[in-house]
N, C-alpha and C positions, 0 to 999 in steps of 0.2 A: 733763323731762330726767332723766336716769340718779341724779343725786347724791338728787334728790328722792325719789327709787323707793330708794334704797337706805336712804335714812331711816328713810321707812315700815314699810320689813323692820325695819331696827333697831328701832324704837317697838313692832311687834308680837313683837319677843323671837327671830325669827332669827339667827342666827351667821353671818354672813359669811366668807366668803375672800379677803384679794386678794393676786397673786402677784407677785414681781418676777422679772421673764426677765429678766435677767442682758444681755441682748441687745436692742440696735436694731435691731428688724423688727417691721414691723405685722402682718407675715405670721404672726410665730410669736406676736404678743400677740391674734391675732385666733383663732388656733386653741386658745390657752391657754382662755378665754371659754367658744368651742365646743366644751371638754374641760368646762366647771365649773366655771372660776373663774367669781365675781359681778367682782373689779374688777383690773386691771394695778395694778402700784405702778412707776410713772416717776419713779425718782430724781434728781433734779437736784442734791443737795448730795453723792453722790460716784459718780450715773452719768454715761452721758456726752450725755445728751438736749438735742437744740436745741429751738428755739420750733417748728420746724418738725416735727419730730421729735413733740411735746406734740398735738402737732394732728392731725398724722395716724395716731398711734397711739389717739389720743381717740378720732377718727374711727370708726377698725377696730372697737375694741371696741365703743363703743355699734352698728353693726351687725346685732352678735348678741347684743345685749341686755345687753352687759358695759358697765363705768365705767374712765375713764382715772385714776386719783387722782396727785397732783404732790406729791414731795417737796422743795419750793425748798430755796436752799442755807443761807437765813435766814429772818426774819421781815422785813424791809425790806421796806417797802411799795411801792414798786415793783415789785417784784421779784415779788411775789406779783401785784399785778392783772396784770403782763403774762404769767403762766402761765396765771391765768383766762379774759385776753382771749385768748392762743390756745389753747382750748379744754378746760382742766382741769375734770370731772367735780366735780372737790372737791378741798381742800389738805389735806396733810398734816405740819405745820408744824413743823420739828423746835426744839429745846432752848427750850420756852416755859417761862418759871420764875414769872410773878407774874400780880396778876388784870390788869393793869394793861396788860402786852404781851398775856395774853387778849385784854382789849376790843379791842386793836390791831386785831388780825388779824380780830377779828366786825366791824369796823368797815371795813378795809380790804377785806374778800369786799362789803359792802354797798356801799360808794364804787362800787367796779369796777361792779357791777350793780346797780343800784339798782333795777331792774324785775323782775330773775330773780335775786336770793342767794339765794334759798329753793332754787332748782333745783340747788346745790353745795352737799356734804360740806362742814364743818369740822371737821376735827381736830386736836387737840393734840397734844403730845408729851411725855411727862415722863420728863424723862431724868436729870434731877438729883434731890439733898436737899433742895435748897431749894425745889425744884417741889413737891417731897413735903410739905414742908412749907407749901406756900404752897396747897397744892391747895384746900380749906375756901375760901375767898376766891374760888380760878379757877372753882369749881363755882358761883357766886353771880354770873356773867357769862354775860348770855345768849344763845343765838346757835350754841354750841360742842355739836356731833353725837356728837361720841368723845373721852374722853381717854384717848390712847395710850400704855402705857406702851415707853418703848425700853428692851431689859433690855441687851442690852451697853452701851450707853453710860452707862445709869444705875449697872450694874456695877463699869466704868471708874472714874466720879465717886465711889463708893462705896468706893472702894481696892482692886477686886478685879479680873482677869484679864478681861478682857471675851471673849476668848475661849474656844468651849470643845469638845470633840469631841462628835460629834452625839448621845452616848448618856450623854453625863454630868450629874448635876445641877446646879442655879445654886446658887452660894450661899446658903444658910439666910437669910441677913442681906437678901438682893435678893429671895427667896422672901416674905420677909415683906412687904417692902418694895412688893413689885408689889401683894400680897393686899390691903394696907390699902389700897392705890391704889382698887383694885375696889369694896372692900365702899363706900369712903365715896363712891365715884362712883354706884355701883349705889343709895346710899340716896338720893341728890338728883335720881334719878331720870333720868341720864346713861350714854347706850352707855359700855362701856371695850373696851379690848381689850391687845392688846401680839404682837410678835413670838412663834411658836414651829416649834419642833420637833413631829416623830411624839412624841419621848418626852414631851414636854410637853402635847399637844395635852388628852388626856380632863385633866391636874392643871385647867389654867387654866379651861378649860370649866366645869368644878366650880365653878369661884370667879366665874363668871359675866360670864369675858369673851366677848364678840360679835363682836370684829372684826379676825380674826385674819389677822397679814400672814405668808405663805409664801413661803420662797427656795425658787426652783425648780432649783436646781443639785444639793440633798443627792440628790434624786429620778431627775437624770441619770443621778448616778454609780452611785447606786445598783441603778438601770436596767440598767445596761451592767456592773456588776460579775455582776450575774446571769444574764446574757445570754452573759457569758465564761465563767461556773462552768462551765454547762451545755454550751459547747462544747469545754472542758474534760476 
């Protein structure tokens, strides 16, 4: 399976992509693949993806050799085997904070499949201080493929603007805050990654994130702004 192969890239020090189309169509996640991307990012805690939707965009992708990855809208262990049993690649688990809900979620991908968890992605999510601070412990649970940092919602949690325009820096305070994320993830011997931007992309890299998730709408617009210059 796809989450397995995307592992192995991680383990040998590859950097991954994966993209969220912004849109329900397997047509346009199946061409995203056949552009470059390694994996879709199918958001369920604020896209608009049914189980059906989970399946057949899984589907598309692994075709051309892509991974479907699930962001459910909790850690609820329901919730999460029924994204796996219709066919999630790997989860991508948002607002995890202790080691405790860690083991949950390595526990819960193994319940669901007891013959194939190895064949799915898990990933964390650190989106808070307290994740931050709890990470030392989450790193010492085994099971867990990437801890991801979310920089806007950690942002957020952190008392700052989680929004921001596509050329301006993060906060010094969240800057740091992601790097310690890295380094101490990267010394236990654990993928990291986190959301970015073009203007982010070579910083994070540097600090030794792998698996890095791209919205694919800056790229539209961006597209078609220069598409209008020149007919301009």
């Amino acid at each position: 399976m796809i989450g397995s192969h995307l592992r192995a890239r991680l383990k040998a020090g590859e950097t991954l992509t994966m993209y969220n189309t912004h849109h329900v169509s397997s047509g346009l996640a199946q061409r995203m693949i056949e552009h470059g991307a390694d994996a879709l990012f199918l958001d369920c805690e604020h896209g608009m993806w049914s189980h059906d939707d989970i399946r057949s965009h899984a589907v598309a992708a692994r075709a051309v050799g892509g991974a479907g990855i699930v962001r459910p809208h909790s850690h609820e262990r329901p919730v999460m085997i029924r994204y796996l049993n219709a066919g999630a690649d790997g989860l991508m688990v948002p607002m995890v904070n202790t080691a405790e809900e860690t083991a949950a979620i390595v526990e819960a991908v193994r319940y669901a499949l007891p013959g194939t968890y190895e064949n799915r992605l898990v990933i964390c999510m650190i989106e808070t201080p307290e994740a931050v601070e709890n990470l030392d412990e989450m790193l010492k649970v085994e099971g867990v493929d990437v801890f991801f940092v979310g920089p806007s919602d950690l942002s957020q949690n952190m008392g700052f603007d989680p929004g921001l325009p596509a050329d301006a820096p993060r906060p010094k305070e969240v800057v740091e805050a992601i790097e310690d994320v890295f380094s101490r993830t990267r010394a236990a011997g654990v993928a990291t990654g986190t959301l970015v931007r073009e203007v982010d992309i070579a910083h994070f890299t540097g600090k030794g994130a792998q698996f890095l998730y791209i919205h694919s709408d800056p790229f539209l617009k961006s597209g078609i702004a220069r598409m209008k210059s020149l007919i301009a």
